[in-house]
N, C-alpha and C positions, 0 to 999 in steps of 0.2 A: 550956546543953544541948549546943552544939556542940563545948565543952571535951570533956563527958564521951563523947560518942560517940568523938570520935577517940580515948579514951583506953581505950575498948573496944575500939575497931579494930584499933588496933596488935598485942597480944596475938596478934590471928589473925593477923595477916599473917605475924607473928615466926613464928607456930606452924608454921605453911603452907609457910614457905622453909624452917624446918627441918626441918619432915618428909619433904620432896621436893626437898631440895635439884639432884639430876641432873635433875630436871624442870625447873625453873626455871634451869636453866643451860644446860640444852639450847638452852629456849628464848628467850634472851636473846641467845645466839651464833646462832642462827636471823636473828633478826631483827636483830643487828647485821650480819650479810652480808649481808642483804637492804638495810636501811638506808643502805646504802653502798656499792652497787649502785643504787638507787636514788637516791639522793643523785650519782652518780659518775656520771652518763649525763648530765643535761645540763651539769654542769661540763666533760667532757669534748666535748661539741658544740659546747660555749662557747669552749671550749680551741683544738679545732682549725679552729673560724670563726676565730678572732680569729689564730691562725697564717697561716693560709689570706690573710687579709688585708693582715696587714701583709709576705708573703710575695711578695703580687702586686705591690704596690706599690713595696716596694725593690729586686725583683729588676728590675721594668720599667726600662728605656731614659730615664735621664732628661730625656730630650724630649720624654717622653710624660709623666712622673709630675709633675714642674716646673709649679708654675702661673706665670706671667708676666703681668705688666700692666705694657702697653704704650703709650706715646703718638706722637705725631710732633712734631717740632722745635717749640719756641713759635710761636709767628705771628708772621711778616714788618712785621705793623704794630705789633706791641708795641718800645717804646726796646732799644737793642742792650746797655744795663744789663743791663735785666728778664732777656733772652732770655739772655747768657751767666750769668747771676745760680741759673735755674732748669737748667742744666744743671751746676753746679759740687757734688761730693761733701757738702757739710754740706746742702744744699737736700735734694738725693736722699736722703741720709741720714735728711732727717726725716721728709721723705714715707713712705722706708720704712718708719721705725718706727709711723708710722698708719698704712699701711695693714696691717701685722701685728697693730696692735689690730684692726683693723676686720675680719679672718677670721671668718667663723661658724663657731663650736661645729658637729664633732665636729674643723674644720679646723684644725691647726697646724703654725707654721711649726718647720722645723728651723734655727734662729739662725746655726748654727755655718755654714751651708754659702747662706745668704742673699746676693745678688748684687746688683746696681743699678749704674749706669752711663749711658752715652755710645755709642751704636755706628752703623757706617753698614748700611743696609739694602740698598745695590745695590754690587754688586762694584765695584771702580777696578782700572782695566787697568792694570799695573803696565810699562813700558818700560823696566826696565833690563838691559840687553845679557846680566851673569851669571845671570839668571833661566832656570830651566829651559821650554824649548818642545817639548812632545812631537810636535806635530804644527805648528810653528812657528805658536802661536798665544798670543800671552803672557797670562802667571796674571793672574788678579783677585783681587785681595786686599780683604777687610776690615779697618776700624779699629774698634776698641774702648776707650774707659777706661775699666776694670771696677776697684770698689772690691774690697778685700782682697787684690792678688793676692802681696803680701811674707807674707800670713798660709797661704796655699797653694800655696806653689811656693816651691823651693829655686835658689836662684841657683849654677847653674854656671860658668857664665861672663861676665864682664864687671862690671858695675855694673848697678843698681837704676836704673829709668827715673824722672827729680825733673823738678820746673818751679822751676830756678831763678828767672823771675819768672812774675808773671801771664801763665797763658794767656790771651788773649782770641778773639776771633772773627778778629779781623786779624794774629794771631802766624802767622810766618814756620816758624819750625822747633818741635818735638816730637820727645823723644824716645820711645822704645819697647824692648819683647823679644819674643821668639819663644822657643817651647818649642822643646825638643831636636828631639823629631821634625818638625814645621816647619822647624825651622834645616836637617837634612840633607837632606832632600827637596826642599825650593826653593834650597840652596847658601845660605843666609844666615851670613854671620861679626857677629865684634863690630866696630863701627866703622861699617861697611854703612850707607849710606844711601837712601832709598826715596823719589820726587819724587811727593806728592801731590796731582793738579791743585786748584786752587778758585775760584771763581768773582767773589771782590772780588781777584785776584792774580795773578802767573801759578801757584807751586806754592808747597805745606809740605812740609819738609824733614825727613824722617822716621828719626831717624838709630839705631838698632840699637843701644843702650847693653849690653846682656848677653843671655844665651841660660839658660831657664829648665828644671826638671823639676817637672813637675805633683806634689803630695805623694798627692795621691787622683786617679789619670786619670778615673778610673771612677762618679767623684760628684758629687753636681749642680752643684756650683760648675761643674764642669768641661765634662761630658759634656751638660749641658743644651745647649748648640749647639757640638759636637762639630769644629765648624773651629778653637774655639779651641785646640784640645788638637793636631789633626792634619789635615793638608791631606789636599784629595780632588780626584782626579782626575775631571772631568766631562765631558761631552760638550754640545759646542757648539748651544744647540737655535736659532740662526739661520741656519748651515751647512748644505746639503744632501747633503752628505757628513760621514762619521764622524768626527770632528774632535773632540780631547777638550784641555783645557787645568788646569790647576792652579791651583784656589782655596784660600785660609789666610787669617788673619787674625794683626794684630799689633796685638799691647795695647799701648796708649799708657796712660802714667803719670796716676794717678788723676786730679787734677785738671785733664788737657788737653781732657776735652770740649768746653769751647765751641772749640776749633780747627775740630771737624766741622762747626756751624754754615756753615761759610762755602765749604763743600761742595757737588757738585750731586750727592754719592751718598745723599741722602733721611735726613739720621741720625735717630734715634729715639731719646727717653727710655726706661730698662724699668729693670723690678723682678722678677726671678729671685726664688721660695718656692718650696724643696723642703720636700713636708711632712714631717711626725715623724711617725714612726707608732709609737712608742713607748708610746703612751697609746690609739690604737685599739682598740677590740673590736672582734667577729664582729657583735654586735646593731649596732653603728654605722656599718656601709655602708649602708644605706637613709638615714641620716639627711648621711653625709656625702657622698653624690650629688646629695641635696638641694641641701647646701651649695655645691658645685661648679657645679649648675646655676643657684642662685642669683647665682653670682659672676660665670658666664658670661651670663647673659640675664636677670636679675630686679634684684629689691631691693638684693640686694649689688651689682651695676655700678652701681646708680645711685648707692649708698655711696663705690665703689673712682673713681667720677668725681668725686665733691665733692672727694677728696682726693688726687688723681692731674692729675685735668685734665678736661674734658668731653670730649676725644676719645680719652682712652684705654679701651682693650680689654681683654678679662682671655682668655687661649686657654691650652688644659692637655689633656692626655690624660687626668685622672687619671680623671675620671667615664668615659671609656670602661674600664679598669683595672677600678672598683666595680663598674661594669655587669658585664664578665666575669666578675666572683668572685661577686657575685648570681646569673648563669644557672648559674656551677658549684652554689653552694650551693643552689639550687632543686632540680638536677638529682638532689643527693646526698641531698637532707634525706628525701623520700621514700623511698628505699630503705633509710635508716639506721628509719625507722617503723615498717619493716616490724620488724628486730630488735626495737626496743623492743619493740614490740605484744606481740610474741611472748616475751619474757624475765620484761616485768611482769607477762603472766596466767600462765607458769611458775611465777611466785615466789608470787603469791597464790593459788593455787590449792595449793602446797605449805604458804600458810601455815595457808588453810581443814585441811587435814587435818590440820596439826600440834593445829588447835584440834579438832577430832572428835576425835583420838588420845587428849587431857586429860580431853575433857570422856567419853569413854568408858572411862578407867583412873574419874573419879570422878563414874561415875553411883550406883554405890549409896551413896556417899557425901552425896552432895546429896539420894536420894532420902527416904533417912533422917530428913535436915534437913527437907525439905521433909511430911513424914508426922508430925513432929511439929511441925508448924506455923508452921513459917520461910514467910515470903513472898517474893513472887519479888522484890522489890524489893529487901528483903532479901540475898535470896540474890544479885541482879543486882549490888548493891552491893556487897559481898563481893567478888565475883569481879572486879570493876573493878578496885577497890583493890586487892588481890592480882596481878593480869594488870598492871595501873601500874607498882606497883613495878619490876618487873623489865622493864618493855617500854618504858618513856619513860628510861632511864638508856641502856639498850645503843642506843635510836633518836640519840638525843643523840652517841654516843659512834661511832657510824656515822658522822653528817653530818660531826662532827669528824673524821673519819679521812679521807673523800671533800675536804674542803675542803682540808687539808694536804698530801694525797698528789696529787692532781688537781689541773692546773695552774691556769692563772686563767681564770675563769668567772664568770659570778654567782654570787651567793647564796643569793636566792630561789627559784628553781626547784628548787635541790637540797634546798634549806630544805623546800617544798612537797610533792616526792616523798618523803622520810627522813618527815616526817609521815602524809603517806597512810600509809605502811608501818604506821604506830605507830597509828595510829587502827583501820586495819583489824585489827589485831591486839585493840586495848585493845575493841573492841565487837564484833568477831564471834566471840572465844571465849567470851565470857558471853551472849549473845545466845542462840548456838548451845547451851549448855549450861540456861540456862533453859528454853527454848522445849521442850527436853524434860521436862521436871517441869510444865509450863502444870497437870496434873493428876497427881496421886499417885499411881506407879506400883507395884503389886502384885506385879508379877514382873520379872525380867529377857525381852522375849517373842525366841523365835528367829527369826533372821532368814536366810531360805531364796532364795537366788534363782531357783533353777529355778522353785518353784512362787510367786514372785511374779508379780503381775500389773501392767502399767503400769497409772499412772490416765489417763483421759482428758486432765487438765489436763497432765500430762508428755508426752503425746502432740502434745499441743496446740504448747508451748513448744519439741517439739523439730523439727515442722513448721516452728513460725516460724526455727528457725537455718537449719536447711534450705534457707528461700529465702532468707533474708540469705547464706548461704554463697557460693550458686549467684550470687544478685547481687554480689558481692564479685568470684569468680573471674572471671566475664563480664566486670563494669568493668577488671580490670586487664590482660585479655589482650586488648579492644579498644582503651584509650585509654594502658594504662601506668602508671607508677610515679608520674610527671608529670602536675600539672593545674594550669591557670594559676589558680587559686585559691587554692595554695597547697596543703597534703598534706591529701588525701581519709582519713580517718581508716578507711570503711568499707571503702578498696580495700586500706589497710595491712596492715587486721585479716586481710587472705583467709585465711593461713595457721593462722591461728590458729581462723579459724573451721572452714576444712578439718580441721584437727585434733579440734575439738569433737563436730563430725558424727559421723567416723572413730569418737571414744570412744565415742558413743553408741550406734553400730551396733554395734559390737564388746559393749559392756554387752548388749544387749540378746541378740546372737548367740552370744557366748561358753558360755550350757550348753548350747547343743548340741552340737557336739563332743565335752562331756566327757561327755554322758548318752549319745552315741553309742559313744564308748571304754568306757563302764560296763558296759556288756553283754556285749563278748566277755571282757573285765578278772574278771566277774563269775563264768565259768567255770572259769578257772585256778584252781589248788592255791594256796593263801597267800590272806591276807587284808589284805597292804600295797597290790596295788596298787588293788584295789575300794575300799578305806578311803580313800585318797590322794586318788581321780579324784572319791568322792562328797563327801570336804571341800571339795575343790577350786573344787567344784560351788556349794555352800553359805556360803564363807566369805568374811567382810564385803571380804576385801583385795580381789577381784572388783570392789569399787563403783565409783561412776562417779567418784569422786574420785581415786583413785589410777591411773585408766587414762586419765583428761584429762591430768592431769599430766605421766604416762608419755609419752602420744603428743604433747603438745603441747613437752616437753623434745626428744623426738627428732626431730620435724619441726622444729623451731627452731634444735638443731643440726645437721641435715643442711641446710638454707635455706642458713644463714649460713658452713657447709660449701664449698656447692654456687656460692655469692660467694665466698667468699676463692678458692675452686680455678677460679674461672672468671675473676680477677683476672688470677691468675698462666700461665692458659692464652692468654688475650688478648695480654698481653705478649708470650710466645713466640712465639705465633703472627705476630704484627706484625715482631718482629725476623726470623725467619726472610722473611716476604715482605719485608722490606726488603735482603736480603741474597741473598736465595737460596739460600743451604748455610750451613755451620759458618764458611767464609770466602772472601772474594772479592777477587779481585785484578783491574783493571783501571787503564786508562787515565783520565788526569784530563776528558781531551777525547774526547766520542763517537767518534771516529774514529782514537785511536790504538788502533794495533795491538801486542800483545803479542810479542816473537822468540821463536822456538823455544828459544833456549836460557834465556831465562828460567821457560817452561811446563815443559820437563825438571828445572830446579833446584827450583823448586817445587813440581813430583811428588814429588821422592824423597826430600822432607823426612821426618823423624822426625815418626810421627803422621798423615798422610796417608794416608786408606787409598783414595780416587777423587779423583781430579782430571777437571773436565768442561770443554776447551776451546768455549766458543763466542764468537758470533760475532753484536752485536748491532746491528742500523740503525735507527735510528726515524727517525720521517717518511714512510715508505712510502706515494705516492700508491696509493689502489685503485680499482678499475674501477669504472663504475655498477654499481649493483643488480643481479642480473640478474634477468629480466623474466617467468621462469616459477620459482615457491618449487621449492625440494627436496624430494624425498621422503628418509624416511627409509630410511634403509640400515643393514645388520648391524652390531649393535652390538660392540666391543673393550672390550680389559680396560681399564674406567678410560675409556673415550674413544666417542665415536659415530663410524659411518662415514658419509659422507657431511656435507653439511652439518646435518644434525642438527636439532632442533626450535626454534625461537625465531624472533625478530626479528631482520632486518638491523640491522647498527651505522649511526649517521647519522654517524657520524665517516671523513672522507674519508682519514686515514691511519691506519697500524699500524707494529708492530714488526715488522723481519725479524728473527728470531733462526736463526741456524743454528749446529747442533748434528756433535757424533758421538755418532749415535744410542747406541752402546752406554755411554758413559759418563756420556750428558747420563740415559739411563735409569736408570742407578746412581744418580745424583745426586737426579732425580726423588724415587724411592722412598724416598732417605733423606731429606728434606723434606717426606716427608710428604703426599706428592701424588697422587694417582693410578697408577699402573702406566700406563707409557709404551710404549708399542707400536713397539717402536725397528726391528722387522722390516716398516711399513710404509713407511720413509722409506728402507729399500734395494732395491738395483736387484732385479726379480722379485718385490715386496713388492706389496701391493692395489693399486696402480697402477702400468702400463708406463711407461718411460721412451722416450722420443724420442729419438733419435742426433740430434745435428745440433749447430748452430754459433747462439749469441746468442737469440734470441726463438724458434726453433723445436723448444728444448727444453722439455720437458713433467718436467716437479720435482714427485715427488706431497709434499704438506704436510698437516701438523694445524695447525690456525687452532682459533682462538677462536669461540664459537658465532655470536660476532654479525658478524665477518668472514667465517665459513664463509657466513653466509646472505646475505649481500652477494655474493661471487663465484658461491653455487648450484655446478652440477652440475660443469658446461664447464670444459674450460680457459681460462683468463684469464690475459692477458698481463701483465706487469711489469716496470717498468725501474725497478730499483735501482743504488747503489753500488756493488754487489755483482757487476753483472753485470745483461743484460735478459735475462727468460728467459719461458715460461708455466707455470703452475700448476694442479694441478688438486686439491679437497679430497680428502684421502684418510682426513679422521677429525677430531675435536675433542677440544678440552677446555677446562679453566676455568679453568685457569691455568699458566702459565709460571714454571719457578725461575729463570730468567735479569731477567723484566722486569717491573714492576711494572703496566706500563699494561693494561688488557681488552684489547684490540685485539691479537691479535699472527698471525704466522705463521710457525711452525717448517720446517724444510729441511733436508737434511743440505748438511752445510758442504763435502762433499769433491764437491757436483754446482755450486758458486757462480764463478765465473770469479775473484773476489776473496773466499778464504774463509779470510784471517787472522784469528785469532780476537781479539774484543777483551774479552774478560772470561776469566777461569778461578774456576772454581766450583771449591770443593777440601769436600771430606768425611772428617770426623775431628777431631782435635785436637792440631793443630799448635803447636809452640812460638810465640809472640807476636811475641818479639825475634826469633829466628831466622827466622818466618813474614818480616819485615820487614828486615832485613838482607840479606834474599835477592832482595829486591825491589829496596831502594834501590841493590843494587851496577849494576843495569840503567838507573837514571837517576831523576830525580827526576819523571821523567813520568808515574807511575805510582803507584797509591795501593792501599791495601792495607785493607778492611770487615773486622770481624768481628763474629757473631752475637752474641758474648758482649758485647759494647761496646754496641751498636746494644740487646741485651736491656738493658742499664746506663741506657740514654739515658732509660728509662719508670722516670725517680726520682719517686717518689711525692713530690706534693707535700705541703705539711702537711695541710690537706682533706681528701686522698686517705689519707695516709697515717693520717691518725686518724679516718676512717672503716673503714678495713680493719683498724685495731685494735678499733675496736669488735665488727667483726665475728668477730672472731677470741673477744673474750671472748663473745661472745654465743654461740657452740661451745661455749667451756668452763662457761659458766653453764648453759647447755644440760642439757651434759651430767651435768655434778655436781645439776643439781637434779631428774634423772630419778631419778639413784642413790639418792639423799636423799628423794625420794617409794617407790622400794622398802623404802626400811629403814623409814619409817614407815610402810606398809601392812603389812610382817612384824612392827615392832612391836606395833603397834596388837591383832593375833591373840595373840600371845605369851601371855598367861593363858592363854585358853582350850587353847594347845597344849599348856603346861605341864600343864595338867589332864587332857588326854586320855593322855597317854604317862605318866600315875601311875596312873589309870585302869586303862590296857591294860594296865601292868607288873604290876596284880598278876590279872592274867586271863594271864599267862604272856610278854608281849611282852620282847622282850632288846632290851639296849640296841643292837645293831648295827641292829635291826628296826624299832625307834623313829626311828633317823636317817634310815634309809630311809624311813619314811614321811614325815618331815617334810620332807625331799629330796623327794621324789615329789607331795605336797602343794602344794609352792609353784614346783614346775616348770613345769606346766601354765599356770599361770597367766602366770606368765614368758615362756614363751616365745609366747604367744599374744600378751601385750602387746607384746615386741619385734619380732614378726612384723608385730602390726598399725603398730606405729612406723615402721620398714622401708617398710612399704605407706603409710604416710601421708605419708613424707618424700619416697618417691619420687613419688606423687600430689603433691604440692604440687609438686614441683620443673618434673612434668611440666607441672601446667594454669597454673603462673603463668611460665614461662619465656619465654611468648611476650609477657610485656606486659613485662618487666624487662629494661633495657636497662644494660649495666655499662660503657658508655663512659665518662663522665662519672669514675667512678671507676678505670679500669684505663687509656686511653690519652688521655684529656684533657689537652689544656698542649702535647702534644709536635707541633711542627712536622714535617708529612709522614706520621704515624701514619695508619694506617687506619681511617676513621671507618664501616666497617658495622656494623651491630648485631652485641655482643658479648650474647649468652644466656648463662642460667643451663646449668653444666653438672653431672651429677650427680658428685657426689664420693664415694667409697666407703667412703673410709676414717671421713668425719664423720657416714656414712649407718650405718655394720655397726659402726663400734666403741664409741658409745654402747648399740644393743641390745643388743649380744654383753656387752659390762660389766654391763647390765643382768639377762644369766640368769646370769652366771657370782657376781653379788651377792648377786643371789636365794641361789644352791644355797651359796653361804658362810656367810649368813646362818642359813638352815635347818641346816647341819650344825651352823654353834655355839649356836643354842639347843638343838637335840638333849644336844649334849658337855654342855653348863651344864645342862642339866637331868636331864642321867645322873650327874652327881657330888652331885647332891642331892637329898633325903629326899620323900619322898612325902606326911607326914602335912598339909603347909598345903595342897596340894593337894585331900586328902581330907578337910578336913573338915566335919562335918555339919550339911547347911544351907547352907554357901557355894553363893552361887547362880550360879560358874561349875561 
């Protein structure tokens, strides 16, 4: 029985593809972009977690990423065999090869760069006469026999440090090397000998056989305890004065560790693991922090002891490293949700009308079947198998394309999405197309929107979004993007539901307008535009499906718009306050000062169009409180007078910055700042100056709101660098181009007893080299910002960076699936137009009059749905910007960045150029069915009986 069904089957299906072939091709490249789009999203989340990770981790500090297990010297009561036995290379050796079985899964070791050894834990004062003493207090050196160090490090000079006999605990002399940079810094040569005190002896004779260059400085071998690579100057913390001295270490030859035994500098066993992060994913940080903290305080120490020793320890940074790329990835995943949310009801709601589009070209086709006595099973069946064919090959051939082209990711997740696609496809266009035959339809009935009426139950359904909207928006602009539960699914949705609202108001509102336009339309001479406004009125592309679509493509890419552009506004923003103009020249040390003739060479460079001498101190003691608030006073462009409305600062100093008012105002305004009121800060300006000599002059200032209300009305004294002088507020504002900190107060520089300037703000775009040649010919004391560099420094990490790719296609998917729901709502009409303009053409209509109408027909509608996109993108952008924070994605990572909330800003170009594409599709589309249906014959149109 089931032989012969399928052998009936087939026939139709053949029959099916070949009589619509452009249908079934349409729709198989439909849902292969969808497929793979859907498939391609969480590969790519997968992708750029698992970047993101092993990103943190090899770019960290290998003193941090390194795990180490550590023990201290055997015990004093164990035979002096045992003791030098367990400190000798083949012991260590083996230990280390257990304990790198012993790592837990997701942890492994990197082999190549693995370490074990001998070393001492407290410096030995080194006393011999050519050692460098900076402040005549001699270096402390460490010793170490670290295994591998001929397989990393290239021998410059000398000879390989050997044990030509056994080391033991009682040998006299050891050889060693020192890296280059070591060698120059402490004066070490070859030959050089080093007197180790010890404690069975008087000293080991430490003799300097060659001088080494690191092959990797920068790798764990190496850079895990960074003295072995390069001494550091330290500061004495038993001295009560500033006393600094130079510590390094010298590697002694693999096999010399038990010599340290016999030391009172505390030596220690350890085992150096840089992980591999070659095999990480994104899913596997939660699991390898586990591990990490296992190693550190659980089950694993109690492992890494059985085979270490009972008193060894395991210490690493790396679980703080996981922890970081978890709060990043918490931070991000949520606002990457939002896209989703918004892309996947785009796509499925394009695919619902692709299936209304099918199931409306063949309702008189099934109604047929159905009237002579096909059943819906039947018919359901059918169309399964038909909708199969073509929809589980292109789903397949999506995931395939997502898996290859999209980096490494799982499988399943995108496996799981490529399937929803393909299911919702293979059951809701037969679903959809039975469900209208449930009974045997007699006629085609017309369907009218004006004089439709909702049903209560649709009333009903569209109350309930209504308050899930309102509760969606509410949650996110109270608590945000973030919830320690991980991503709130209904707070994601908001825009998406904002958008649904939007469609349904507008369904609902949309014939009024046009029956308002019908009236005077109705008057004029001609009969296109009455015709136009009442189809308009009537005709099914109106429905709620193509105006969901519409709005929710265009608020999805205007969102994801309004993120990428408020990425790139963050950054800016951030390098200009780090800089304060296009570029800055100052001194390395707060208190040099710039020469005149270096500030004239640097004006007059090519590109420079302001140059702003000032002049900055920080630390500025300021007066108490004072003891009656300010009123406020006449407000200035940009600035308040007086000390203006707020809270005193609890911060007991600020910035002097002094300026020349008219340049530092230039400078201002090109920064982006406010308008600087450079006419109160000279003499005759809103506040008198005081003649006189030290403290009895009176210097009007703009301060900061929260130091303006610290000093209040009065003058207030001040003893600067600068000069002691009083002060009185003559105005505020909110920020400084000169200085980073809140706190500050401006002056003009030419009333300061000391008003060399120590910065120059320059505006324009000056040559780089040039900008810096001009500088360094003045000395090396002086360093040279620039905006464009400082904007360089916010390199998107991988995280960052493939989230903002995401966001970027979620624009473009946006947009192309708004366009793509136009042509299928013009579609979808297409018969019936085709039938009216064969209709009207032989009632006299010409073909110019045809295109106009059908231009005029589908404009209204167009542009009312772009209008309401427009208004629905900016709605969203407006009610959710206050819960959406884009730090996380735009300045996270960067040391000194400014961490206030970065908001959603609106972007124009992802807000106007999907609608505007949207009527300009429209009126394309309507003129070439016009042209294609003016080159062709009227009679399929006309004939009789056809019940379009």
């Amino acid at each position: 029985m089931s032989g012969s069904k399928r052998a009936s089957e087939a026939p139709w299906i053949r029959t099916r593809l070949r009589t619509a072939p452009g249908a079934a091709s349409a729709l198989a490249v439909l849902v292969l972009v969808t497929a793979f789009l859907a498939a391609a999203f969480p590969r790519a989340v997968d992708a750029y977690e698992t970047k993101g990770l092993r990103h943190d981790i090899t770019t960290a500090a290998p003193s941090r990423s390194v795990v180490e297990v550590a023990r201290p010297q055997p015990g004093l009561e164990l035979p002096q065999e045992q003791r030098e036995a367990e400190t000798r290379s083949d012991e260590l050796a083996e230990v280390g090869g257990e304990l790198l079985k012993a790592l837990p899964a997701p942890l492994r070791a990197d082999t190549s760069s693995v370490a074990y050894g001998v070393r001492t834990t407290e410096g030995v004062v080194a006393t011999e006469p050519w050692l460098p003493r900076p402040d005549a207090v001699p270096p402390k050196l460490s010793y170490a026999a670290q295994s591998g160090i001929e397989e990393h490090a290239t021998l410059v000079a000398g000879a390989w440090p050997a044990t030509p006999t056994e080391v033991t605990e009682r040998s006299g002399a050891v050889q060693g090397v020192v890296t280059e940079e070591t060698a120059a810094i402490l004066k070490v040569k070859v030959g050089a000998t080093i007197a180790l005190p010890a404690s069975l002896r008087k000293t080991v004779t430490v003799t300097i056989t060659g001088i080494i260059a690191p092959r990797d400085p920068r790798g764990g071998y190496w850079s895990a305890d960074p003295l072995m690579r390069s001494p550091s100057l330290v500061p004495d913390p038993e001295s009560p004065f500033p006393v600094f001295f130079w510590t390094g270490t010298v590697l002694l030859a693999e096999d010399a560790g038990p010599v340290l035994l016999g030391t009172a500098a505390e030596p220690a066993l350890y085992w150096r693991i840089p992980p591999d992060t070659s095999a990480l994913t994104g899913p596997d940080g939660s699991r390898l922090r586990a591990a990490v903290a296992t190693l550190e305080s659980g089950p694993g120490l109690l492992k890494v002891r059985e085979i270490a020793g009972g008193t060894a320890v395991v210490t690493t940074g790396l679980g703080h490293l996981v922890e970081a790329n978890a709060r990043m990835r918490d931070a991000i995943s949520p606002v990457i949700a939002v896209a989703a949310l918004g892309i996947g009801s785009v796509a499925a709601v394009v695919l619902l009308m692709t299936g209304a589009l099918i199931a409306g070209r063949r309702r008189a086709e099934l109604a047929l079947m159905r009237s002579r006595g096909g059943s819906l099973r039947g018919i359901g069946g059918r169309l399964l198998a038909e909708t199969a064919v073509t929809v589980l090959p292109a789903t397949a051939l999506g995931l395939l394309l997502a898996t290859l082209l999209v980096g490494e990711g799982r499988w399943w997740p995108g496996a799981l999405a490529a399937a929803g696609v393909g299911l919702l496809v293979c059951v809701a266009l037969p679903l959809r197309t039975t469900l209208q035959h449930v009974r045997p339809v007699l006629g085609t009935p017309r369907e009218d929107m004006v004089s439709a009426r909702p049903s209560r139950r649709r009333t009903v359904v569209e109350l309930t979004l209504l308050v899930l909207a309102v509760a969606a928006v509410t949650a996110l602009r109270r608590r945000g993007t973030s919830t320690e539960g991980g991503t709130d699914l209904l707070v994601s949705a908001a825009p998406v539901l904002v958008a649904l609202i939007a469609a349904l108001v507008l369904v609902r509102l949309h014939p009024l307008p046009l029956r308002l336009a019908t009236r005077p339309v109705a008057r004029l001479r001609g009969a296109i535009g009455f015709l136009s406004l009442a189809r308009a009125g009537r005709s099914s592309a109106g429905g709620a499906l193509p105006l969901l679509a519409l709005l929710l493509a265009l608020a999805t890419a205007a969102f994801g718009g309004s993120v990428v552009a408020g990425i790139g506004n963050a950054r800016d923003d951030a390098a200009l306050a780090s800089v304060g103009a296009d570029a800055r020249v100052s001194g390395r040390s707060e208190r040099t000062t710039l020469p005149e003739n270096l500030v004239r060479t640097v004006s007059g460079l090519d590109g420079v169009r302001n140059a702003a001498p000032v002049r900055v101190e920080y630390g500025v003691a300021l007066p108490k409180p004072a003891s009656e608030p300010a009123a406020d006073g006449d407000g200035g462009t940009g600035t308040q007078s007086g000390t203006g409305a707020g809270a005193a600062t609890d911060s007991r100093t600020a910035a002097l910055v002094g300026v020349d008012p008219a340049s530092y105002a230039r400078a201002a305004r090109a920064a982006g700042l406010p308008d600087f009121p450079a006419e109160r800060l000279r003499p005759g300006g809103a506040a008198d100056r005081t003649a006189g000599d030290g403290s009895d002059r009176v210097l009007p200032v703009i301060a900061s709101p929260g130091v303006a209300a610290r000093l209040g009305e009065e003058p207030r004294a001040l003893k600067t660098l600068s000069g002691d002088f009083t002060v009185r507020v003559v105005g505020t504002t909110e920020r400084a181009a000169a200085v980073s900190p809140t706190d500050f107060l401006i002056v003009d520089s030419r009333s300061l007893e000391r008003g060399a300037p120590t910065t120059l703000l320059l505006t324009g775009t000056p040559d780089p080299g040039k900008l810096r040649a001009a500088v360094a010919g003045s000395g090396e004391k002086y360093a040279v910002q620039l905006r464009s560099e400082e904007r360089a420094r916010y390199v998107d990490t991988p995280m960052q960076a493939g989230a903002e790719r995401i966001y970027l296609a979620a624009v473009a998917a946006g947009a192309g699936y708004a366009l793509l729901a136009v042509l299928l709502s013009l579609l979808q009409t297409a018969p019936e137009r085709k039938t009216l303009l064969a209709r009207l053409r032989t009632m006299g209509l010409t073909t110019a009059q045809g295109r106009r109408l059908l231009a005029f027909e589908a404009t209204p509608q167009a542009v009312l749905a772009a209008g309401g996109g427009l208004f629905t993108g900016w709605a969203t952008i407006a009610l959710l910007s206050p819960g959406v924070d884009l730090v996380p994605l735009a300045l996270a990572g960067v040391a000194g960045s400014d961490t206030n909330p970065v908001t959603l800003r609106t972007d124009l170009w992802s807000l106007g150029l999907p609608a505007a594409g949207v009527v300009a599709l429209t009126a394309a589309v309507a003129g070439a069915q016009a042209w294609w249906a003016s080159r062709r014959g009227s009679i399929t149109e006309l004939r009789a009986g056809d019940s379009r």
